[in-house]
C-alpha angles and dihedrals in degrees: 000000000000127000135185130244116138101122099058124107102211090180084059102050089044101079099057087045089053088052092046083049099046080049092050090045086056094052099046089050086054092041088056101042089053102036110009131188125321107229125212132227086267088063107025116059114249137083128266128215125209112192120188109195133188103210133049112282123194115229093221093049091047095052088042081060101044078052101059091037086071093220095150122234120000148171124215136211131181140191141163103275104006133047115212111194115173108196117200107223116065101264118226121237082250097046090045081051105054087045100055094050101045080050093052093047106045094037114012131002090191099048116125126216133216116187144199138195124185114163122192104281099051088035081059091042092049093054089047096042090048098046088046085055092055088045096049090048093051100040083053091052094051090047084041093046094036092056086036100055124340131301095262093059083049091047091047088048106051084046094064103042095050081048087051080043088053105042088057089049094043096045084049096057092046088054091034089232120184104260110213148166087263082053095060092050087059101057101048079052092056076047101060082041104057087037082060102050086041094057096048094058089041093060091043081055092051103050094038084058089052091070107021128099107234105185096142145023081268095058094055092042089053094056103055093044089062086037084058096043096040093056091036104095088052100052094042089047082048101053097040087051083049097036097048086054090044092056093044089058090044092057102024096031130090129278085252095051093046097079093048083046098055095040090054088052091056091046100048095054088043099054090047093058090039098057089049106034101029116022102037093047096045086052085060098047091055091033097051082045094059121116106245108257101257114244116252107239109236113262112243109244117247 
């Protein structure tokens, strides 16, 4: 599939879209210091009860019973065929028990339970563990990007792929969206894949400089506008194919694989932007900054 774009100036349009993300990153700051993130049961102790049942269960019956079952604090959760209910304390195996089987016998005899258990320690390591792994991913793309191409391009990079990081947690608090270990995954994924688009408008840069004549600010823009167009068609045909499989896990996949869907949809939309609207024009505005190489002087001749 081919698209045109020839015509358009993205160091332009960049401009107005900076300013649209900086005004986003406010608002997700402000988004995360009211309401914060809604852990999950990976990274909030507690334990978490899937119940696949085989009958029609109505949502207020089963809450009067959660009620009567004196299980303290809990969120539920109900679909067509599964029940998904995160208490708050850490349930005991009598207490898991008692609660399976009143369960079985008042709804659904046949229903089948999955259980979890995180306490506070593991739910802390888990968080740590989680945010180092973002840290180590991003310290090696700026070493990988830096002996690749330049440090500008690994600054504008990096830049860009914490903004798309950002964008996914912030769009999850707003919605108060459950934040797992499958969402994490996630997220270093959107990371691989905005590294990718990046760096493929990053190498076109890099040979078009090659051959260009870059004598004013013009020139360089120049070059990365037909970098951008010329790029284009790949990235877009690569986020439809991952986004269409993206969408098809969000509606046909499990409970535990749509939070990892619909952050990879987030992601995907937001990389693509990034790598056109934020890293390729804060390259040019280092670049354009950059003091001329200064010409070797011609050696005499003996």
């Amino acid at each position: 599939m081919r698209y045109k774009f020839h015509d358009i100036d993205w160091i332009k349009w960049s401009k107005p879209f900076f300013i649209a993300s900086l005004v986003i990153v406010l608002i997700g700051i402000l988004s995360l210091s009211i309401r914060g993130l809604n852990y999950g049961i990976d990274f909030q102790s507690g334990t978490s009860v899937d119940i696949a049942i085989t009958k029609t269960v109505n949502g207020d019956e089963v809450k009067t019973f959660l009620e009567k079952e004196e299980l303290g604090e809990y969120h539920l959760t109900t679909a067509a065929e599964r029940l998904s209910i995160r208490f708050k304390a850490a349930l005991t195996e009598d207490q898991q028990s008692k609660l399976e089987s009143d369960f079985k016998s008042k709804f659904d005899d046949k229903a089948s339970f999955e259980k979890n258990i995180v306490d506070v320690e593991i739910a802390k390591e888990q968080q740590t563990n989680a945010l180092r792994g973002i840290l180590i991913a991003s310290i090696g793309i700026i070493i990988y990007i830096a002996i690749r191409f330049e440090w500008r391009y690994a600054i504008s990079s990096v830049i860009a792929l914490l903004y798309d990081a950002f964008i996914v947690i912030t769009l999850f608090s707003i919605f108060h969206l459950e934040v797992n270990l499958p969402f994490i995954v996630a997220v270093l994924t959107i990371i691989g894949y905005s590294i990718n688009d990046t760096v493929v408008i990053f190498d076109r840069i890099r040979e078009n400089m090659r051959f260009a004549k870059v004598k004013s600010e013009a020139d360089l823009a120049k070059v990365v506008n037909d970098s951008i167009t010329q790029t284009l068609t790949r990235s877009i045909n690569t986020v439809i194919t991952v986004a269409f499989a993206a969408v098809c896990l969000f509606i046909f996949g499990s409970e535990s694989i749509k939070m990892f869907s619909l952050a990879m949809i987030f992601g995907l939309i937001s990389g693509a932007y990034s790598s056109i609207f934020i890293a390729s024009p804060l390259w040019f505005w280092m670049k354009r900054k950059a003091k001329p190489a200064k010409p070797v002087k011609a050696q005499p001749a003996p």
